[in-house]
C-alpha positions as CSV (number, residue, x, y, z in Angstrom):
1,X,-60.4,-48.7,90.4
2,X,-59.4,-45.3,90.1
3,X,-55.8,-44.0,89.6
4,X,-55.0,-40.6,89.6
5,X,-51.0,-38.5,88.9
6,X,-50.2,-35.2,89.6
7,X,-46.7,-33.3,89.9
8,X,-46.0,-30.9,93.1
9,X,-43.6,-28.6,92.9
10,X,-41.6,-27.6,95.7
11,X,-38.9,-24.8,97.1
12,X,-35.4,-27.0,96.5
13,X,-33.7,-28.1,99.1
14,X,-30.6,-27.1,97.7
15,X,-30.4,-22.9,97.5
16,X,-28.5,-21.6,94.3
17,X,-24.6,-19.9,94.9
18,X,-22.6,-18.0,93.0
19,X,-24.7,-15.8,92.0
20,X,-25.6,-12.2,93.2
21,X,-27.7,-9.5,91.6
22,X,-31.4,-9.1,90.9
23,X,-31.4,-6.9,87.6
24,X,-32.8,-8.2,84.4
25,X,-30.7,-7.7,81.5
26,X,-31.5,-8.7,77.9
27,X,-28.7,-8.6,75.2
28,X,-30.7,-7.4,71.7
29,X,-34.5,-7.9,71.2
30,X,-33.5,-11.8,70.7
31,X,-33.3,-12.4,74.3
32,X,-29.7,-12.6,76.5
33,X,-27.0,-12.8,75.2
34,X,-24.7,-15.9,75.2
35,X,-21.8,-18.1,73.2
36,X,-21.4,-21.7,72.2
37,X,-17.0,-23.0,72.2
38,X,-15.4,-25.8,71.5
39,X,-11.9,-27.4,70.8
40,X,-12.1,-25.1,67.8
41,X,-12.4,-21.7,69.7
42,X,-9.0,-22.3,71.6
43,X,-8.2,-20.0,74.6
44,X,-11.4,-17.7,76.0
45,X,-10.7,-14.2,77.1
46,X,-14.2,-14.8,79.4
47,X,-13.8,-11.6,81.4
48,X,-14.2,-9.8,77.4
49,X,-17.6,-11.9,77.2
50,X,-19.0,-11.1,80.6
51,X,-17.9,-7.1,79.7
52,X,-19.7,-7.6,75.9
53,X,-22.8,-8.8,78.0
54,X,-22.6,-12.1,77.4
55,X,-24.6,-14.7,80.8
56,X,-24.1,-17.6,79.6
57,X,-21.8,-20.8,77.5
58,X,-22.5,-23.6,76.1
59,X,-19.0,-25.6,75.9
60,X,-18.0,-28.6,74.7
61,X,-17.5,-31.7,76.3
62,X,-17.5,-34.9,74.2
63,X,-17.9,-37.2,71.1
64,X,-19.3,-40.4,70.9
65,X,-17.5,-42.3,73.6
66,X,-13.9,-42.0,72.8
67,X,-13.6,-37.5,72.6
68,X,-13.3,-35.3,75.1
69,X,-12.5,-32.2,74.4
70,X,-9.0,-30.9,75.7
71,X,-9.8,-27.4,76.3
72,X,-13.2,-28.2,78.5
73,X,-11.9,-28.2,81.7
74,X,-10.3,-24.8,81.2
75,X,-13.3,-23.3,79.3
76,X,-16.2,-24.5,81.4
77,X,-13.8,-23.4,84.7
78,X,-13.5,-20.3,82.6
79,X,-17.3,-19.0,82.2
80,X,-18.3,-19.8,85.3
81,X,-15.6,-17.5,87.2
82,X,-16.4,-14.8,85.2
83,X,-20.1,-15.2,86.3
84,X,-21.5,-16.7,83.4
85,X,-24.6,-19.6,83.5
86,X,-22.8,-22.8,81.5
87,X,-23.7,-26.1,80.2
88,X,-22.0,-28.9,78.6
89,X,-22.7,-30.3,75.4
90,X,-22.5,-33.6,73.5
91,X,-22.1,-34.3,69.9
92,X,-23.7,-37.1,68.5
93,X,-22.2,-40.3,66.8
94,X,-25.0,-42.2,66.8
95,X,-23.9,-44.3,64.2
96,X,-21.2,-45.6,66.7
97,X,-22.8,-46.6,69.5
98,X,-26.6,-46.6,71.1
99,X,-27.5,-43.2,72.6
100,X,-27.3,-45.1,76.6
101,X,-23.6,-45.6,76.7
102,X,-23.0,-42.3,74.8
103,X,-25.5,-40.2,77.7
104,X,-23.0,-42.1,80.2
105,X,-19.7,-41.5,78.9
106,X,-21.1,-37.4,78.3
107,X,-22.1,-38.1,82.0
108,X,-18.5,-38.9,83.4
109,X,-16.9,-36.7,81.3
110,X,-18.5,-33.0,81.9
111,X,-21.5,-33.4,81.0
112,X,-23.1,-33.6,85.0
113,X,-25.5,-31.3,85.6
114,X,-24.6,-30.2,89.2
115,X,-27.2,-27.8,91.7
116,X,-24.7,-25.2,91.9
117,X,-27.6,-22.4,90.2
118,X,-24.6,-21.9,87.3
119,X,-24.8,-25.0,85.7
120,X,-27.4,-25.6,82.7
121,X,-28.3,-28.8,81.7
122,X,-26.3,-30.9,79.2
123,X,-27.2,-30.6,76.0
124,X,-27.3,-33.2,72.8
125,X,-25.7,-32.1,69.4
126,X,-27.3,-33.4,66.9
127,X,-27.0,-32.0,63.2
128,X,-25.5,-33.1,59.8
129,X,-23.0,-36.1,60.1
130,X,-19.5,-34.2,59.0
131,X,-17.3,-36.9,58.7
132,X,-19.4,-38.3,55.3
133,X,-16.3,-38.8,53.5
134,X,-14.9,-41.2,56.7
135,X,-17.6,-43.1,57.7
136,X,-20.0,-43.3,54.7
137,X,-23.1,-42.8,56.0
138,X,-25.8,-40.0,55.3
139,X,-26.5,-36.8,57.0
140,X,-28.2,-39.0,59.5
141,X,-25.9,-41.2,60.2
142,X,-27.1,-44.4,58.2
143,X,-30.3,-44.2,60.7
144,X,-33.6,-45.1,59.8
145,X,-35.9,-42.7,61.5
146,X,-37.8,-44.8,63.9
147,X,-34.0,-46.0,65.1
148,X,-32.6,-42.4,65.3
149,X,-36.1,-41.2,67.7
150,X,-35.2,-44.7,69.6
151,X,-31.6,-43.8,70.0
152,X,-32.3,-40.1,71.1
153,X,-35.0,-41.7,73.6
154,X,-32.0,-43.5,74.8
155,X,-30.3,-40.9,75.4
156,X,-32.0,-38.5,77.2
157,X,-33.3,-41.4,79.4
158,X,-30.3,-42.1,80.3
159,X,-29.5,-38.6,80.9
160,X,-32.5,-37.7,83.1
161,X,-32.0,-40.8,85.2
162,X,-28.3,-39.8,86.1
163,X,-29.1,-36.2,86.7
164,X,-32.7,-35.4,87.1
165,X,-32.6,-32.8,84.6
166,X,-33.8,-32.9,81.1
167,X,-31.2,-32.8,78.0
168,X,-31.5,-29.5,76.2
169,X,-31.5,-30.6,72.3
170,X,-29.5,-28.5,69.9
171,X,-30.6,-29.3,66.6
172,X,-31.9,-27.7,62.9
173,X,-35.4,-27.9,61.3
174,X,-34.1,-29.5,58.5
175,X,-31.8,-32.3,60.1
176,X,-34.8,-32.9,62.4
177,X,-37.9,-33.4,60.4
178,X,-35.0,-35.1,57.7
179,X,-33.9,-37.6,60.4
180,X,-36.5,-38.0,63.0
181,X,-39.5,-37.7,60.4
182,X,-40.5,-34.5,62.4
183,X,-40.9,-36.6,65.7
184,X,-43.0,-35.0,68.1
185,X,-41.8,-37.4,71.4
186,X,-39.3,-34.7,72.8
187,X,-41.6,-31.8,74.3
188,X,-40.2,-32.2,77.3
189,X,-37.1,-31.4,76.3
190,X,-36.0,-27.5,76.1
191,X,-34.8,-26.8,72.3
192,X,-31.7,-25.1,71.4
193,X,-32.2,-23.9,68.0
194,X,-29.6,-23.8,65.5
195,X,-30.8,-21.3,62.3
196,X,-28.2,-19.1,60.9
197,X,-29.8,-15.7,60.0
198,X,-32.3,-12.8,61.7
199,X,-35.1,-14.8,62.7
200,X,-35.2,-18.5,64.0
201,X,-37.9,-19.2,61.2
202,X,-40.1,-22.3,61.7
203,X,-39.1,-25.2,64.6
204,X,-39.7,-28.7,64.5
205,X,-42.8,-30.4,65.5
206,X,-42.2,-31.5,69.3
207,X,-41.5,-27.5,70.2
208,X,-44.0,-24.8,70.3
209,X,-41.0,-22.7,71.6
210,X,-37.2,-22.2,71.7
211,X,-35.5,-22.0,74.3
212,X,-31.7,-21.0,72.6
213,X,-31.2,-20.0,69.5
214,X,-27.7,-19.9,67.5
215,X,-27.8,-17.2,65.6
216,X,-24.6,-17.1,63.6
217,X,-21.5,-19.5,63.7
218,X,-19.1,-17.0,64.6
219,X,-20.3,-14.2,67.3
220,X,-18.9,-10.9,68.7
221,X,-18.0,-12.4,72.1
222,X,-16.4,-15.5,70.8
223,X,-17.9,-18.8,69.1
224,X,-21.1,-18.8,68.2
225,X,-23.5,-15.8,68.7
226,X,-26.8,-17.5,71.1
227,X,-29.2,-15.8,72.5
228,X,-31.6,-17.0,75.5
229,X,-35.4,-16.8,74.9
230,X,-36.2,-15.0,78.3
231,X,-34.8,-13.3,80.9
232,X,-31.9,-13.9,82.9
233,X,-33.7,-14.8,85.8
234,X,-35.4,-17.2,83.7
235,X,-32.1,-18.5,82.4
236,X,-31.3,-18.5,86.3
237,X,-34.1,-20.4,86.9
238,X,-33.4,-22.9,84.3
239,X,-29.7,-23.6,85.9
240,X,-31.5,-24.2,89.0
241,X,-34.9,-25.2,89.0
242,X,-37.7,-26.0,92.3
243,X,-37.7,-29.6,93.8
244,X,-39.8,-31.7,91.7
245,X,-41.9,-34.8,93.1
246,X,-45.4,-36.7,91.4
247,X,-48.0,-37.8,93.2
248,X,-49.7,-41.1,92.2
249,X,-52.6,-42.9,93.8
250,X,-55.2,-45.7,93.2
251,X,-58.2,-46.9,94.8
252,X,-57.3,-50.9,94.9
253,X,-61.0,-51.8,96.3
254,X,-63.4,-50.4,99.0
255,X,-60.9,-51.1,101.4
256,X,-57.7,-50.5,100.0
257,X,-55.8,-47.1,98.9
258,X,-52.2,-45.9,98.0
259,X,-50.0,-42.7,97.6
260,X,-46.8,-43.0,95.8
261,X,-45.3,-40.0,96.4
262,X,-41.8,-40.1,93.8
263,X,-38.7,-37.6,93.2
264,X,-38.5,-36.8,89.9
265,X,-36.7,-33.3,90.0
266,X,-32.6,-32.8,90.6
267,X,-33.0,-32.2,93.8
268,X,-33.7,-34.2,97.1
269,X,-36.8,-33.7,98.9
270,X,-37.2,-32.9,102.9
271,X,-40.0,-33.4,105.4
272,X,-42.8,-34.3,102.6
273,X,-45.9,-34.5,104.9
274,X,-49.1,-36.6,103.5
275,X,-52.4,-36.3,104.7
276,X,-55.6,-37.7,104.2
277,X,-59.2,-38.2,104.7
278,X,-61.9,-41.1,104.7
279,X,-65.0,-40.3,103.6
280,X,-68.3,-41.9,102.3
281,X,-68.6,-43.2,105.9
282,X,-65.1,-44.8,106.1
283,X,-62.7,-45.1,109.1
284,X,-59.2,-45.8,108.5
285,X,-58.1,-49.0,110.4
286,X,-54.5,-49.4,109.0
287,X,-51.6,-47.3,107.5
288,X,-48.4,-48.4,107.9
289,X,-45.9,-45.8,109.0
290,X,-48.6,-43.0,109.5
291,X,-50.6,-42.0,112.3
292,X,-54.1,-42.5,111.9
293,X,-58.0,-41.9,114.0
294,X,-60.9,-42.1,112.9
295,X,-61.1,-41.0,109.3
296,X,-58.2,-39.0,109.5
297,X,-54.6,-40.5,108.3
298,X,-51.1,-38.4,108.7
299,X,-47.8,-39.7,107.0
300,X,-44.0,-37.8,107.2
301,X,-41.4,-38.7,104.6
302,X,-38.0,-37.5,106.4
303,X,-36.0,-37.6,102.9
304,X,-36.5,-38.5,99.7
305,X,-33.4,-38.7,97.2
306,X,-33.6,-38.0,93.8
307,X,-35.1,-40.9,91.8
308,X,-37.0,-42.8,94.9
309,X,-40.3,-42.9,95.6
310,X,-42.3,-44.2,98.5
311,X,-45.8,-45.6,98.8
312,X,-48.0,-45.6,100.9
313,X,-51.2,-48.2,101.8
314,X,-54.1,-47.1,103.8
315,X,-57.4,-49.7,104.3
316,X,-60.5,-48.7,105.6
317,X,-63.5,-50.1,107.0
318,X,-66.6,-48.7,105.6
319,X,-70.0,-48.5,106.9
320,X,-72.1,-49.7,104.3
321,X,-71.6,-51.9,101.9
322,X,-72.9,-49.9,98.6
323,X,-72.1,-46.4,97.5
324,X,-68.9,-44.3,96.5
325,X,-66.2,-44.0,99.4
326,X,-62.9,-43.1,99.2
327,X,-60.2,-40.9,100.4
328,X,-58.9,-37.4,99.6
329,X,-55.0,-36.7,99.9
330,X,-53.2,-33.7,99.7
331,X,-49.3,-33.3,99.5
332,X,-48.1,-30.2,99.2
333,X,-50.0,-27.9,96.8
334,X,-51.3,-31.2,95.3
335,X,-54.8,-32.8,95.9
336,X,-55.9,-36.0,95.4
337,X,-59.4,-38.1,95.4
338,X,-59.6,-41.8,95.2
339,X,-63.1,-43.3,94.8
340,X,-64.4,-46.9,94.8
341,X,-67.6,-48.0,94.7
């Protein structure tokens, strides 16, 4: 039996708004410009941020599962009508509760990442534990580090399976390789990069790359001074990314093939076609809901949601009985050979 997985990426379905302009603008050699608010920062003048040249927010949304921050609403309205990119972020309590029900409750309360092409994926504060004095524990929490990786892996689960998009992490160096034990189990997920001070010195293990950086607490636009590592069609791009889907198959015997074709992007997925060939001297001779002639086999997939997945059985009828056979796919810009001998 062979299996084989591959990832097509597609144009998505649903087209970005909101947003107008090609140029490319970078704030200072760090990248474009951008702020991080909270309760803390109050009332935004976000028309004086846009001016300064700041594209995008990161704003504040919850705490554990009991905080949500009074001024979100009006703050995350805020930066998006005066044309900045913004996400919602989370900080951690993971001392309070596993990191599932937190993901949720920073779900329902802001923290949905939405295909509007302004809307960044949440994000998931984690960094020193500030209320020491109140709750006794460490700087991590009163976690071991195989529990505080297990309860991270919770909760970006969590988070990619209710919005298709993977948590940015906002994190230090120190609190990570300190409370994780340097974990490198989070590459997928884009970094945010908290380092006070002119350079964003050396990351933790899972990232070759950030994609944030907080700079300084306190900025010139207002909260804390970020700075995107890329362009601002790349910050565009990262609101509002293509239709992703993965393409699995497995040769089940001389006879027997699938295609599991499943959405794993944010975005639904329109008139996916399938086709595939026999070969090794093979004729197809079943495939349910796909045409098929001689060696030739053509499937449609009308819709597929985010988070479904469809398969797809084919069986043959070879010619000999030694020898490899098997079938070639190709979805998209994916191909894919399943051999059996």
């Amino acid at each position: 039996m062979i299996c084989r997985v591959k990832r097509l990426w597609l144009i998505a379905v649903i087209a970005a708004v909101g947003i107008s302009g090609t140029a490319e603008t970078a704030g200072a050699a760090d990248g474009v410009a951008g702020v991080d608010v909270s309760n803390w920062t109050g009332e935004v003048d976000w028309a004086a941020v846009a001016a300064g040249g700041g594209k995008f927010a990161f704003v504040m949304a919850t705490e554990g599962t009991d905080f949500r921050s009074q001024t979100f609403d009006a703050q995350f309205a805020g930066a998006a009508g005066a044309g900045l990119v913004r996400g919602a972020y989370h900080f951690a309590q993971p001392h309070e509760s596993d990191g599932t029900a937190q993901a949720e409750y920073f779900v329902q309360n802001g923290g949905r990442w939405t295909s509007d092409g302004q809307t960044l994926p949440g994000t998931l504060d984690l960094e020193d534990n500030p209320y020491k004095d109140k709750n006794g524990k460490d700087n991590c929490y009163g976690l071991s580090k195989e529990d505080m990786v297990t309860w991270i892996k919770d909760f970006t689960k969590r988070y990619r399976q209710r919005t298709g998009r993977h948590a940015i992490i906002y994190t230090t160096t120190s609190w990570w390789r300190t409370c994780t034990g340097d974990s490198t189990q989070f590459r997928a997920n884009p970094l945010w990069l908290a380092r006070w001070g002119g350079d964003p010195g050396e990351l933790p293990k899972s990232w070759s790359r950030h994609t944030f950086w907080q700079s300084a607490e306190k900025g010139s636009l207002a909260g804390g001074q970020n700075a995107f590592n890329g362009t601002e069609s790349q910050l565009k791009a990262l609101a509002n990314p293509p239709a992703e889907a993965t393409v699995s198959g497995a040769a089940k015997s001389r006879k027997a093939y699938t295609v599991t074709v499943s959405n794993t992007g944010p975005h639904p997925l329109e008139n996916i076609k399938v086709s595939g060939r026999a070969y090794g001297g093979m004729k197809v001779v079943k495939a349910s809901g796909c045409k098929f002639s001689g060696t030739a086999v053509s499937c449609t997939i009308p819709k597929l949601n985010r988070g479904q997945k469809i398969t797809f059985t084919f069986h043959t009828k070879p010619s000999k009985s030694r020898g490899t056979v098997g079938m070639r796919f190709v979805v998209g810009d994916v191909k894919l050979t399943l051999k059996a001998r």
